[in-house]
C-alpha positions in Angstrom: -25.8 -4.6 89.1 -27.3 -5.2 85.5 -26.3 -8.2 83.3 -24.3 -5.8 81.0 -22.3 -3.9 84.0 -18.4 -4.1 83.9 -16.9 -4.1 86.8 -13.8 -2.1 86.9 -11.0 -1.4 90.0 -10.7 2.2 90.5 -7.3 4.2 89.9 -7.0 5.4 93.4 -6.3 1.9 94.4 -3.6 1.3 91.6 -2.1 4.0 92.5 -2.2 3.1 96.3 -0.5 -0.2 96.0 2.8 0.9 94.9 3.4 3.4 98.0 1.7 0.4 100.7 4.1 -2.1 99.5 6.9 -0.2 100.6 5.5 1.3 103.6 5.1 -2.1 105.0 8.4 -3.0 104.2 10.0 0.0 106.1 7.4 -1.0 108.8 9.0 -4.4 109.3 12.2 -3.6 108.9 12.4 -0.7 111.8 9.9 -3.3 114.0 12.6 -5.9 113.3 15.3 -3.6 114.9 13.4 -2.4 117.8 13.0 -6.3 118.8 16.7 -6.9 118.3 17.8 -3.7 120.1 15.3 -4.9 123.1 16.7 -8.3 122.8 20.4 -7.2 123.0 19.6 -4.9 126.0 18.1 -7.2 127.8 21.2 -9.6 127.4 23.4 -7.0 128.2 21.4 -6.2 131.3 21.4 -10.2 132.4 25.4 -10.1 131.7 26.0 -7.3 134.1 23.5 -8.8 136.9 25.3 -12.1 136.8 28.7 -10.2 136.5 28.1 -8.0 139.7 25.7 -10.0 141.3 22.7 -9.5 143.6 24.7 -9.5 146.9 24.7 -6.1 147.8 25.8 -5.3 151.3 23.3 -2.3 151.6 20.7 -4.4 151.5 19.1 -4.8 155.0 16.7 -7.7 153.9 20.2 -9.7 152.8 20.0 -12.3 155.7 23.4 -13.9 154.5 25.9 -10.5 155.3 24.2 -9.3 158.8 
């Protein structure tokens, strides 16, 4: 690069930074509800275990009901 060069940003990446901004935010924001979705399932799924329980009487390994 000679003494005299300018150095200028190209228009592409003007132009890009407008549509990445938003991108990333819809890229959080649907990340953010998959994780809480997971989250709430996975509660829900820990409420019905404690609610029904484990002891089921099919269960041939179950040494407490013979």
């Amino acid at each position: 690069m000679n003494p005299g060069d300018q150095l200028l940003a190209h228009h592409v990446a003007l132009l890009a930074i407008p549509a990445i901004v938003p991108a990333v935010i819809v890229v959080g924001i649907v990340l953010y509800i998959a994780r809480k979705d997971r989250r709430e399932e996975r509660e829900e799924r820990e409420l019905l275990d404690r609610a029904f329980g484990s002891d089921d009487l099919d269960d041939p390994d179950d040494k407490e009901n013979p």
